[in-house]
Rosetta silent file (secondary structure, phi, psi, omega in degrees, C-alpha in Angstrom):
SEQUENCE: XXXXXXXXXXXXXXXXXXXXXXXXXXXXXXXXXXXXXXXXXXXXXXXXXXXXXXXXXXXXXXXXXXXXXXXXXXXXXXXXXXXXXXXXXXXXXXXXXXXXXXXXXXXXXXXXXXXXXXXXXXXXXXXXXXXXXXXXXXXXXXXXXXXXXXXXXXXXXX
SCORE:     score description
SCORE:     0.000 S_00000001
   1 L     0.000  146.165 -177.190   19.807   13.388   -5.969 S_00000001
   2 L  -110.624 -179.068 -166.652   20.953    9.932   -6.571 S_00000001
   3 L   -85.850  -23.714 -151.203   18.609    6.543   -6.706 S_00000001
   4 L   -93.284  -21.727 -166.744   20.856    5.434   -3.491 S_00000001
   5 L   -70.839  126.899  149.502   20.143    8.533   -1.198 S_00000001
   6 H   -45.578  -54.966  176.629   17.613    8.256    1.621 S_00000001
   7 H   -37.647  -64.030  155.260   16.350   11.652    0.589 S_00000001
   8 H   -70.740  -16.903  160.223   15.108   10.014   -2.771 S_00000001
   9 H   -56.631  -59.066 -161.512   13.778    7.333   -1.404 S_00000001
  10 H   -67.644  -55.133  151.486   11.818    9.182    0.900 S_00000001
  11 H     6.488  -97.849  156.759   11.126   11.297   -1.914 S_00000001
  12 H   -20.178  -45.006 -164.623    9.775    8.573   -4.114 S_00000001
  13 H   -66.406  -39.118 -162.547    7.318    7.298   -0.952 S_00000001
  14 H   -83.078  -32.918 -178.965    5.791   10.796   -0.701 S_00000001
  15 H   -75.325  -29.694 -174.153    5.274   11.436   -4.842 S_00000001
  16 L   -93.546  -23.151  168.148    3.670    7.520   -4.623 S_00000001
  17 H   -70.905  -35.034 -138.652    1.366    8.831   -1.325 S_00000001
  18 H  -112.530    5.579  149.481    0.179   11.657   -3.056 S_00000001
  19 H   -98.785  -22.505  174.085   -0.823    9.626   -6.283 S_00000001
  20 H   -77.860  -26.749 -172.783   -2.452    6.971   -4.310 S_00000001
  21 H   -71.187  -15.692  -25.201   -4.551    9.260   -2.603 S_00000001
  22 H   134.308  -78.326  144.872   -5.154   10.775   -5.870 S_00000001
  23 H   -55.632  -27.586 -177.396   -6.243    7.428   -7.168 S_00000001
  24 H   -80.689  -80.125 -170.199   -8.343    6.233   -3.919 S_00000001
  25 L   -41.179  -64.867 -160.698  -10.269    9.383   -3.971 S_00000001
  26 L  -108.587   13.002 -157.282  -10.521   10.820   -7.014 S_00000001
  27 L     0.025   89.007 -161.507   -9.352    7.691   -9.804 S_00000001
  28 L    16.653   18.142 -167.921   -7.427    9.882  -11.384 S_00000001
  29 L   -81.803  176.930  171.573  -10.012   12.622  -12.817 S_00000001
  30 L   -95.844  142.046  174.769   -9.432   16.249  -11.332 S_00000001
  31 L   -38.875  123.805 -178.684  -10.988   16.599   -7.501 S_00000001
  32 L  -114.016  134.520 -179.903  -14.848   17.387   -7.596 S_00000001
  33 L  -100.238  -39.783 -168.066  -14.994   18.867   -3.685 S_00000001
  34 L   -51.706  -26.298  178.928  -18.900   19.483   -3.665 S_00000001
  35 L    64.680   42.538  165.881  -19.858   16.611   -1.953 S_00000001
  36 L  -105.835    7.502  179.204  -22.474   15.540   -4.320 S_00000001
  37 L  -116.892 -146.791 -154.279  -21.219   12.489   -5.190 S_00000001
  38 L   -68.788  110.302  164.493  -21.229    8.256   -3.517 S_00000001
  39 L  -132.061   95.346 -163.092  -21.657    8.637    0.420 S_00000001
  40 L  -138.423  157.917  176.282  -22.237    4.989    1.210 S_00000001
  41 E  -140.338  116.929  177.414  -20.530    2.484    3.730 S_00000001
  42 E  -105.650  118.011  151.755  -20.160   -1.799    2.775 S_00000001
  43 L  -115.292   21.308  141.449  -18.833   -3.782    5.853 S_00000001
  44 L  -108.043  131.915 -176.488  -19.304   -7.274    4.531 S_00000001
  45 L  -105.307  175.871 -165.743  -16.847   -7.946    2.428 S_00000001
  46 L    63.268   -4.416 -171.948  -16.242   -9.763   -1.048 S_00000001
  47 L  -117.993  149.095  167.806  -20.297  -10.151   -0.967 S_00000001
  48 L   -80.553  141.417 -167.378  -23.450   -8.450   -2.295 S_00000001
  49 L  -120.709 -123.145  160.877  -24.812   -6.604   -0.006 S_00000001
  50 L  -102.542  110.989 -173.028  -27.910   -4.362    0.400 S_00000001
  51 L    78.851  -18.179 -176.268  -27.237   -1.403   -2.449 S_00000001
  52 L  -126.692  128.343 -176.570  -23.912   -2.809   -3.386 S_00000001
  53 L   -83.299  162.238  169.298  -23.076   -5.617   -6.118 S_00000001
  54 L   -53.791  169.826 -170.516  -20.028   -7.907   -5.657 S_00000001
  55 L   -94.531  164.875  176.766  -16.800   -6.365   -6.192 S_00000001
  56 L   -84.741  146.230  174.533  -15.388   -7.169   -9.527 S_00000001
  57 L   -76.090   15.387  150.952  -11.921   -9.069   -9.854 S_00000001
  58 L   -90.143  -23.085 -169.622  -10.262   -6.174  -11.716 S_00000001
  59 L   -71.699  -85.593  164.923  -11.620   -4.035   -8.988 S_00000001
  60 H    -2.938  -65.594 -172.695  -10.415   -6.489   -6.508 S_00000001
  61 H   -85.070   -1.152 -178.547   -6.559   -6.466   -8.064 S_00000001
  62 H   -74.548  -50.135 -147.531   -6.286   -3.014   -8.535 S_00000001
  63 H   -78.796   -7.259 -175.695   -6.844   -2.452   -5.321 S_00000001
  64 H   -86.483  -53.911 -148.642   -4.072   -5.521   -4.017 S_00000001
  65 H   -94.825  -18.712  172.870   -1.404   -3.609   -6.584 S_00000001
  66 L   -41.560  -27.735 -160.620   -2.455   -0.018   -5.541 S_00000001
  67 L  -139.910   31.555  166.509   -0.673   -0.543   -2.459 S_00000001
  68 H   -96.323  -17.181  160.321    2.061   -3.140   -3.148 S_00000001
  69 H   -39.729  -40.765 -150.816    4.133   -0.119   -3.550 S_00000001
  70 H   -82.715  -55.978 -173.026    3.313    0.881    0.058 S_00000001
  71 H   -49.075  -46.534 -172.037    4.423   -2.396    1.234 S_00000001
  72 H   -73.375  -10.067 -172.283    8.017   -2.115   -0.549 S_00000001
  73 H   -95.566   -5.632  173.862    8.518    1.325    0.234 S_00000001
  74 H  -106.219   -0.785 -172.599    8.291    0.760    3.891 S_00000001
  75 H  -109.998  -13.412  160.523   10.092   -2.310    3.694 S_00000001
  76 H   -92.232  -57.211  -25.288   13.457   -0.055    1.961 S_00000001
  77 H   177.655  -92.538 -149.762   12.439    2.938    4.140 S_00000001
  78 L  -109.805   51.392 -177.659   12.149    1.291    7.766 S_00000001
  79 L   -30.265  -48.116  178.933   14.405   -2.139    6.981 S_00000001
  80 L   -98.899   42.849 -174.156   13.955   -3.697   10.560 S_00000001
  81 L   -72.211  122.241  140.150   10.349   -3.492   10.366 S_00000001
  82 L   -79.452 -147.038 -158.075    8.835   -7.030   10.023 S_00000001
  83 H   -82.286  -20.783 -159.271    5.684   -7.968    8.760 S_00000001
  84 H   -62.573  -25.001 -162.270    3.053   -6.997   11.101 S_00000001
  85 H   -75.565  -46.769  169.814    4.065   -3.271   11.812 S_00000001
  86 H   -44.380  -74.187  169.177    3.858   -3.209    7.792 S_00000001
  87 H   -38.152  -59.624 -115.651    0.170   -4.507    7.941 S_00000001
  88 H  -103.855  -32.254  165.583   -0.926   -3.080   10.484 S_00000001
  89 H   -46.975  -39.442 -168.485    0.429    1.018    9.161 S_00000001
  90 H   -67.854  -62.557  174.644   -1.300   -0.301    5.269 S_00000001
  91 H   -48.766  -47.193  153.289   -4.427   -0.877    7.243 S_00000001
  92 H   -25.913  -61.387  173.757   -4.486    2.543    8.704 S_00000001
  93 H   -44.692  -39.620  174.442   -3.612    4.136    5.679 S_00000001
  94 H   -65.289  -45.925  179.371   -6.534    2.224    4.089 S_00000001
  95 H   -63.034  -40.500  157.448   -8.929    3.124    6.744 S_00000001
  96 H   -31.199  -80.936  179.103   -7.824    6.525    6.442 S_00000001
  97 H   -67.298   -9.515  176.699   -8.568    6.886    2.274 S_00000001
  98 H   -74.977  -53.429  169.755  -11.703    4.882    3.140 S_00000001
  99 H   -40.854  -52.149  172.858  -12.811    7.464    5.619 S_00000001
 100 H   -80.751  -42.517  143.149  -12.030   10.282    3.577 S_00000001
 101 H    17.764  -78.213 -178.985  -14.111    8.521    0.738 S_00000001
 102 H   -66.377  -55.146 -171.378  -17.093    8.879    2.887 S_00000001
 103 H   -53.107  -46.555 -173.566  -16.404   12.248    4.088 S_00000001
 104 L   -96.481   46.881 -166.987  -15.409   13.782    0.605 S_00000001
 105 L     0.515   58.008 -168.792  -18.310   11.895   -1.063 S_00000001
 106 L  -106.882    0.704  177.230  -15.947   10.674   -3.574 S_00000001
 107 L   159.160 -176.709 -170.849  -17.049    6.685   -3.951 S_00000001
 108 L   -87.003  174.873  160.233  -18.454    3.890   -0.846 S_00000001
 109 E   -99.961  123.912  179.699  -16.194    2.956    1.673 S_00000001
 110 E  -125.107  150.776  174.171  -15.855   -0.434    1.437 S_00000001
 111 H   -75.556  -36.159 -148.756  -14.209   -3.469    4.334 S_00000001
 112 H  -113.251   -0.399  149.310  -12.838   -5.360    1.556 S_00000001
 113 H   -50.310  -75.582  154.409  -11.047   -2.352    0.260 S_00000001
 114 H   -19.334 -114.207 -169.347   -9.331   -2.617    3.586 S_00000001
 115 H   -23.678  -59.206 -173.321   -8.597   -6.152    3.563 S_00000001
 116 H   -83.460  -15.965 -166.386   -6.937   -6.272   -0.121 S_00000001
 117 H   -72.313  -20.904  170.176   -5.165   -2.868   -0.231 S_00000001
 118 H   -44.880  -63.394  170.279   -3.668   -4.382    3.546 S_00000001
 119 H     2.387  -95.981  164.265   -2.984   -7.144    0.970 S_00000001
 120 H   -48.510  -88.598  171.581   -0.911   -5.586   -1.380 S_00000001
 121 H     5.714  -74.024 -154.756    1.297   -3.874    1.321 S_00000001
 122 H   -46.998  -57.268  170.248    1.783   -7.487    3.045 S_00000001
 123 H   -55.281  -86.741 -166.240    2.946   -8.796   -1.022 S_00000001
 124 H   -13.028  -77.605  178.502    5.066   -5.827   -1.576 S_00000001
 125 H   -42.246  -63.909 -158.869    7.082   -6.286    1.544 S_00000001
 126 H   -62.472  -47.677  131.388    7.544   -9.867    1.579 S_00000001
 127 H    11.349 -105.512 -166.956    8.017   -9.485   -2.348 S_00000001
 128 H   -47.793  -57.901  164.188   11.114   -7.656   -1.656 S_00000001
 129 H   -40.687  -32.661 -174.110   12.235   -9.679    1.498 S_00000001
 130 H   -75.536  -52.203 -166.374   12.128  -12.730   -0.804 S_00000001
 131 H   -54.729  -58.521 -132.340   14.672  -10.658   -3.453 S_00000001
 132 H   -87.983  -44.498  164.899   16.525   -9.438   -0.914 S_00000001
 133 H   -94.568   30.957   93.114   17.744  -12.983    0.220 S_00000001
 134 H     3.169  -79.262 -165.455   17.691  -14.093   -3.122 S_00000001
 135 H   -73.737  -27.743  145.801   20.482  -11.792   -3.785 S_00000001
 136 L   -16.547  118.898 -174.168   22.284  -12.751   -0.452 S_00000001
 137 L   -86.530  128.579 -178.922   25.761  -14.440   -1.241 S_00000001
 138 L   -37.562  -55.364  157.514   25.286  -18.161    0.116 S_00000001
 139 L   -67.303  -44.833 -143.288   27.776  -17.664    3.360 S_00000001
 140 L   -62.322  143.947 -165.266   26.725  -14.227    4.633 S_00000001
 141 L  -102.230  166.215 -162.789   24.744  -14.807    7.710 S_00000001
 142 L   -51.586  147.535  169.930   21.351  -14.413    8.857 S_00000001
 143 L    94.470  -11.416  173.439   19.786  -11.108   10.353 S_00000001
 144 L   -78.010  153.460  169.587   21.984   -9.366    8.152 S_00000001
 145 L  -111.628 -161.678 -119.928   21.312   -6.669    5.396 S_00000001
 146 L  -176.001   82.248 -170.051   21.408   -6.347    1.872 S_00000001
 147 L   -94.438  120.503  155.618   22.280   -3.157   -0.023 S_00000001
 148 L   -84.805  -15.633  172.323   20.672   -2.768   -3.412 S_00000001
 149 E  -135.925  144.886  178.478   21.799    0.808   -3.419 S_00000001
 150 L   -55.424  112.940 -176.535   24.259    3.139   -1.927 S_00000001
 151 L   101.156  -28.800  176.245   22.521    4.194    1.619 S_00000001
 152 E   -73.872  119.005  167.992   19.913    2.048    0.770 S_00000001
 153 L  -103.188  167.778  149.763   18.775   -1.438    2.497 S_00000001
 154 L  -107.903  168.176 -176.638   16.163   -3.914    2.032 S_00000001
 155 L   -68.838  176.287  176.632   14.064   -5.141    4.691 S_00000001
 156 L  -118.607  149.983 -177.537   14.616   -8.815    6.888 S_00000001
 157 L  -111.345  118.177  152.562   11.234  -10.802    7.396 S_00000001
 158 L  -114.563    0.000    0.000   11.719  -13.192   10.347 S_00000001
């Protein structure tokens, strides 16, 4: 497989799902299943709440860079995506590992989980959109793409 091949890309997205989940769930220890551990739910977020202290700001950026991957890999992946379709799949995902959280007692489910790992996505993508017309030679014209690799594009943000 080469780095330019869709097939490694797509690759890459699926080896980067299956560590964040991996990370969400389980922060990288091996899977405890028993359902003995944190079955809790916070919906106000960035605030202390009843049972829950504020989140920490290390917490807080992990959880923004956990998922700036997610943003860039849908923004090589599905190039004439803009941003919202990007948000609005990161939130899902996020709602998703929050959900299973709860289910697989494995830590709270928290809204501001949500909100920054959405974040991160939103940076990734635009991240890359900024590079990619960056690297755009001064006539080539708008709406146009941008191959960093053979087979490969980046995305266009209008």
């Amino acid at each position: 497989l080469r780095v330019g091949n869709p097939l490694f890309t797509h690759m890459l997205f699926g080896v980067y799902l299956v560590l964040l989940v991996w990370a969400v769930l389980w922060k990288f220890h091996v899977p405890d299943l028993s359902g003995d551990g944190v079955r809790a739910v916070k919906l106000v977020p960035f605030v202390a709440s009843e049972g829950f202290g504020a989140n920490r700001p290390s917490e807080m950026l992990a959880n923004v860079a956990l998922f700036v991957p997610f943003g860039v890999c849908l923004g090589v992946l599905a190039p004439r995506w803009r941003v919202g379709p990007v948000a609005a799949l990161a939130a899902l995902a996020s709602c998703i590992l929050e959900g299973l959280q709860y289910v697989l007692a494995s830590g709270s489910s928290d809204v501001t989980d949500v909100i920054l790992n959405t974040s991160g996505a939103v940076a990734g993508f635009l991240v890359l959109s900024v590079l990619r017309r960056a690297s755009r030679p001064s006539g080539q014209l708008e709406g146009t793409q941008t191959r960093i690799a053979p087979g490969s594009r980046l995305p266009q943000v209008k």
